[in-house]
Structures are given as structure tokens and as C-alpha cells.
C-alpha positions in Angstrom: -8.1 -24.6 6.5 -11.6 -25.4 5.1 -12.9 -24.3 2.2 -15.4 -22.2 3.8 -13.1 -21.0 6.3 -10.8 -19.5 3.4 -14.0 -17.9 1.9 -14.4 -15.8 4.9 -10.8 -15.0 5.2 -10.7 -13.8 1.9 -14.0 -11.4 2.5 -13.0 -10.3 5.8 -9.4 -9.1 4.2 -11.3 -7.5 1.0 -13.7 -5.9 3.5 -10.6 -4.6 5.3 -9.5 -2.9 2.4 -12.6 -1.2 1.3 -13.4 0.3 4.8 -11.4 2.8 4.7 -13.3 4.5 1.5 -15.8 5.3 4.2 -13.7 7.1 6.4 -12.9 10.8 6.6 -9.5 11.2 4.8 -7.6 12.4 8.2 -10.3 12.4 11.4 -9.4 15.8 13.3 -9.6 14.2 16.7 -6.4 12.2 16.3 -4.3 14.9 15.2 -3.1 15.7 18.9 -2.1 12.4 18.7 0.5 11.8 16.2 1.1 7.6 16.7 -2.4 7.5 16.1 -2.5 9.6 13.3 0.5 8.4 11.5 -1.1 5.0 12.0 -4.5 6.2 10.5 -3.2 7.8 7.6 -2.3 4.7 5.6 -5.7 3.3 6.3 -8.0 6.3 5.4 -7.2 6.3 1.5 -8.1 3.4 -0.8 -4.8 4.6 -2.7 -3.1 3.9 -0.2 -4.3 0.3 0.7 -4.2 -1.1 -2.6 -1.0 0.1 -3.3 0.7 -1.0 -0.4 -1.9 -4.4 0.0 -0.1 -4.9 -3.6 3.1 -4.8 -2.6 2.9 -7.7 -0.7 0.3 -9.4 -3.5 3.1 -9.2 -6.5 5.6 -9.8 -4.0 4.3 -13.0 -3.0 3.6 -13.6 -6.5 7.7 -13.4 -7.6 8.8 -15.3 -4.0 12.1 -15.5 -2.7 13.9 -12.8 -1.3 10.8 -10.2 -2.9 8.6 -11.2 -0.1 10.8 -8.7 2.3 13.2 -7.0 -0.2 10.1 -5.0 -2.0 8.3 -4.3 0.8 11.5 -3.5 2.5 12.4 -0.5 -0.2 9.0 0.6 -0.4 8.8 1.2 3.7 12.6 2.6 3.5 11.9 4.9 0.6 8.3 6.2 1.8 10.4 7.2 5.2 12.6 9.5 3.0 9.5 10.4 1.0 7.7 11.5 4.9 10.6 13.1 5.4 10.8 15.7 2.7 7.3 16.6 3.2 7.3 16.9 6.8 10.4 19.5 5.6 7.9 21.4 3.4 9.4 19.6 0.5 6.6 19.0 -2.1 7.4 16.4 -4.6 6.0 17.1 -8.1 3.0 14.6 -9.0 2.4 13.2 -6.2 -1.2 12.6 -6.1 -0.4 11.3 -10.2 2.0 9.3 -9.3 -0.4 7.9 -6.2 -2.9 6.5 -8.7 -0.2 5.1 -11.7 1.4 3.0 -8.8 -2.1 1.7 -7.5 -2.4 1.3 -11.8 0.4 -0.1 -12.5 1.0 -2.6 -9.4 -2.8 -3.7 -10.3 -1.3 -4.9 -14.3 1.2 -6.4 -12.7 -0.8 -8.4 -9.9 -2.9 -8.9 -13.1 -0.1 -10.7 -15.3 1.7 -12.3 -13.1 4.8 -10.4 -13.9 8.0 -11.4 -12.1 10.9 -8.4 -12.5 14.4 -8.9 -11.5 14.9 -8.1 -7.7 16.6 -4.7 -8.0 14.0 -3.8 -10.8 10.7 -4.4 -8.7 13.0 -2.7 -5.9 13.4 0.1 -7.3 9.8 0.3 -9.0 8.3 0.1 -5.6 10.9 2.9 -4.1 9.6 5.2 -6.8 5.9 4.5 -6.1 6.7 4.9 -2.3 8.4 8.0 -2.7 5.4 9.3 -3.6 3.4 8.0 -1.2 5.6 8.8 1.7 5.6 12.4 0.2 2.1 12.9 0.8 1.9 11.0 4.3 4.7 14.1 5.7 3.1 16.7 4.1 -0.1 16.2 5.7 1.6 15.3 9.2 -0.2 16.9 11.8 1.8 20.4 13.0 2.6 18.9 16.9 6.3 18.9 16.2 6.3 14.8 16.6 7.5 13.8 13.1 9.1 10.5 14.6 6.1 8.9 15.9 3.6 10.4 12.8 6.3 8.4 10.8 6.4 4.9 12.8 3.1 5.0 12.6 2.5 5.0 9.2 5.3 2.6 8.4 3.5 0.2 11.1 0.6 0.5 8.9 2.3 0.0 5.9 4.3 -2.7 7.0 0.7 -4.2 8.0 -0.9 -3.6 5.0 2.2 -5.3 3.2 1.8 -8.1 5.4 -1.5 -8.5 4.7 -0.9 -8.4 0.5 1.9 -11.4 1.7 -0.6 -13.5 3.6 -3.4 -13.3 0.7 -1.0 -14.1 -1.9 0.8 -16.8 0.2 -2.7 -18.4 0.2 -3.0 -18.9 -3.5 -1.5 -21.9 -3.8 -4.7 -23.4 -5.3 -5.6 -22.8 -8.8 -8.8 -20.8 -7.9 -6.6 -18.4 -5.5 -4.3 -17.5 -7.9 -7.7 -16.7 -10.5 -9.0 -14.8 -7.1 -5.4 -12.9 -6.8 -5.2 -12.0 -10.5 -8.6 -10.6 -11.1 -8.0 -8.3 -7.4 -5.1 -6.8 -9.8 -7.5 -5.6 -12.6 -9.5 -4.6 -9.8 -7.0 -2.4 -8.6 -5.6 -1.4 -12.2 -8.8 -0.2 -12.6 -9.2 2.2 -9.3 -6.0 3.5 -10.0 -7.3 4.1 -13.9 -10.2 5.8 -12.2 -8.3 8.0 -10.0 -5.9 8.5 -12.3 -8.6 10.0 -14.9 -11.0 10.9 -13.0 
């Protein structure tokens, strides 16, 4: 790929993850349709994409087996997550919780930090418990949970994907620079929402 080609690549992705600031949080007119919705959801918070984008940054950061164990837990936990909320189950500090994962997955992007498997497993499960907690308790009322939640786990699955594919490309000295400022980036958001 040239290096101009890589350039755009990397702005089209970061203009990916940005748009969705400028949506409404949940547009009204997709709520009859859950796929759609549950798809949506992911997308319309910046929590949300630079949590889950990071997931699939640090992942590809540690290799291996990370690249689809984390993202693995973090989809499988944020199902459970959906679940209790689209129960009526409201986990304490959610929305907290939210903006220390974008936080602290932004540090870690940041230093490079490479956890045992089961550790960033299980550091990702709690972060996506959270997030899955407040994707089912706004779950549109149509009595189609299962399709609200494949969609958000396509998107998150995507989302992860996408974190993979950026990171994957960092091979070069200036990518990984690129990769590791994007955490403090993100560290800082999540700072912001965290405070703020």
C-alpha cells in the first residue's frame, strides 16, 4: 500500500469514529426496527466507539491469541450485560464505568501494555459488562431483544475489527507513534467524560 494510500486509510477510519458524535444518541425512526437499532446503538456514542475500536487496537498490540480472545469476551460478556438490562436489571455505574474503560483502554493503547491473556480477558469482560448493560436497557420496547442484541454485537464485532485492522497496520515505526498517541487521545475523552 502506498504511502499516501495508508494516509487516507487512516483518516477515513478516524473520520469513522468521530461521526457518530454528530448523531442523535438513538434516532426515533429506527426503533420499530430493532436490527437496525441494535446495529445503531454502538455507533451513536463516541464511548462506545473508542472503547470497542480499542479493543481491537491493544489487542493487536499484545498479538497472538488476544486478537480474538479479548474481543471474544468483550462481545460474550456485553450479550450478558444486554441481557440484564433488557430484564430491567440496572447495573450500578454504568455510565462511570463507560468512560474509565474508554480511560483506561486509552493508557493502555498509550503504553503499549501487554497483560496476560486471562487478565486483559477478564478486564475487557468487565468494561463490556457495562456497556452491554446500557445497550439492553435502552432496547427499544418491540418485544425483539434477539435481533436488538445481534445487532449491536455485529457492530461491536465491526468496530473491533476495525481497532484490529488499524493496529495490524502499524508495523512501521510511524504507525505504532500514530497508534500510541490515538490512546492518549482516547485516555483523554474518557478523562473528559469521566469528569466532566
Amino acid at each position: 500500500m502506498k504511502e499516501q494510500d495508508k494516509d487516507t486509510f487512516v483518516a477515513a477510519i478516524a473520520g469513522m469514529m468521530w461521526a457518530p458524535s454528530l448523531a442523535s444518541a438513538h434516532p426515533a425512526i429506527f426503533h420499530h426496527f430493532t436490527m437496525a437499532s441494535g446495529l445503531l446503538h454502538p455507533l451513536t456514542g463516541l464511548d462506545h466507539v473508542l472503547a470497542m475500536t480499542s479493543v481491537g487496537l491493544w489487542a493487536s498490540q499484545k498479538g497472538g491469541r488476544a486478537l480474538w480472545v479479548w474481543p471474544s469476551a468483550f462481545v460474550g460478556v456485553m450479550l450478558v450485560g444486554g441481557a440484564l438490562g433488557m430484564q430491567g436489571v440496572a447495573l450500578p455505574m454504568v455510565e462511570p464505568m463507560i468512560a474509565v474503560s474508554v480511560l483506561v483502554l486509552g493508557l493502555l493503547i498509550a503504553s503499549a501494555t501487554r497483560l496476560p491473556l486471562w487478565a486483559g480477558a477478564a478486564l475487557v469482560g468487565l468494561f463490556a459488562l457495562a456497556h452491554g448493560n446500557a445497550h439492553g436497557l435502552e432496547a427499544p420496547e418491540t418485544g425483539a431483544g434477539l435481533q436488538y442484541a445481534l445487532g449491536f454485537a455485529f457492530s461491536t464485532v465491526a468496530l473491533h475489527g476495525i481497532g484490529i485492522a488499524l493496529g495490524r497496520a502499524s508495523d512501521q515505526r510511524r504507525w505504532t507513534k500514530i497508534i500510541r498517541t490515538s490512546g492518549v487521545v482516547a485516555a483523554g475523552v474518557g478523562a473528559m467524560m469521566f469528569f466532566v
